[in-house]
N, C-alpha and C positions, 0 to 999 in steps of 0.2 A: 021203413028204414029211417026216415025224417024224424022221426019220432025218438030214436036214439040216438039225436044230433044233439054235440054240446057245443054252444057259443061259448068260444072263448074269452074271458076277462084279464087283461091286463094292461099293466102301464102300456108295453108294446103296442098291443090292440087300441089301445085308445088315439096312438096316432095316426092310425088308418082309416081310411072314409069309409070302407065297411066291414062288415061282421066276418071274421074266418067260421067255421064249423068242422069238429071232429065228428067222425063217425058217420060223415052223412056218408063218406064211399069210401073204399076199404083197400082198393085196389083200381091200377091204372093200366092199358098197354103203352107205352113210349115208345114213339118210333124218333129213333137217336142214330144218326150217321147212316140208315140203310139197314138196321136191324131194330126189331122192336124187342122190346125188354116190360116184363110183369114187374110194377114195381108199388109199395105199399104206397097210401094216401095218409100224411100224417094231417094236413087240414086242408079246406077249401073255400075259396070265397068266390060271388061273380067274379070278380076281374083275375083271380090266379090260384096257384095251387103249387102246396109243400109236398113233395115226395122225400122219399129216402131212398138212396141207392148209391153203390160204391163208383157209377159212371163221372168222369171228371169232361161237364162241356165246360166249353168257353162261356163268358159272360156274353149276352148278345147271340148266342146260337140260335138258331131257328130248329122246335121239334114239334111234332105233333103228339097229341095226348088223347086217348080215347078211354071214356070210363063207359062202365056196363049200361047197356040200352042206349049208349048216343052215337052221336058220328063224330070223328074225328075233329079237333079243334089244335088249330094253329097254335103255337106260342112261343114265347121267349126266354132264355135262361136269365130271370134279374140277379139269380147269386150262387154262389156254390159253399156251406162249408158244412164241417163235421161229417159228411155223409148225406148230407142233405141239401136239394135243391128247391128252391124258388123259381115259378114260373108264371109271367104274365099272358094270361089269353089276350089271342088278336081282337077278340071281341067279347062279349060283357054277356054271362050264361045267366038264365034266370034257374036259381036252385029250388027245388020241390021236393 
């Protein structure tokens, strides 16, 4: 699956301390409000991850994110728009 990960290049990306990746995971469950929701993985970095989904959190929510083969990981909504969210992990994943 690694193998089919593209590091992203752009102005944007360049003001971030580190690298996002497409493709390295496809899909996420989010447990948002008391229900979890299948929602796609548009990119990933250690410290957070873009999903897409029509769910409208607050900024500052607290949800949990589980991708296939891990456990469950705290995080934060940093933003909401288009249909897409931004979310910072509680803590810093190493990706493989």
């Amino acid at each position: 699956m690694a193998s089919r990960a593209k590091v992203l290049d752009s102005a944007a990306a360049e003001q971030r301390t580190e690298p996002r990746y497409e493709g390295l995971v496809e899909r996420a469950a989010l447990a948002f409000r008391g229900a979890d929701h299948i929602v796609p993985v548009i990119n990933i970095s250690t410290r957070g991850t873009m999903i897409e989904s029509a769910l409208q959190p607050r900024l500052g929510e607290s949800v949990t994110i589980r991708f296939e083969g891990c456990s469950r990981i705290y995080a934060f909504v940093r933003w909401v728009r288009d249909g897409r969210i931004g979310l910072n992990f509680g803590c810093e994943l190493t990706l493989g």
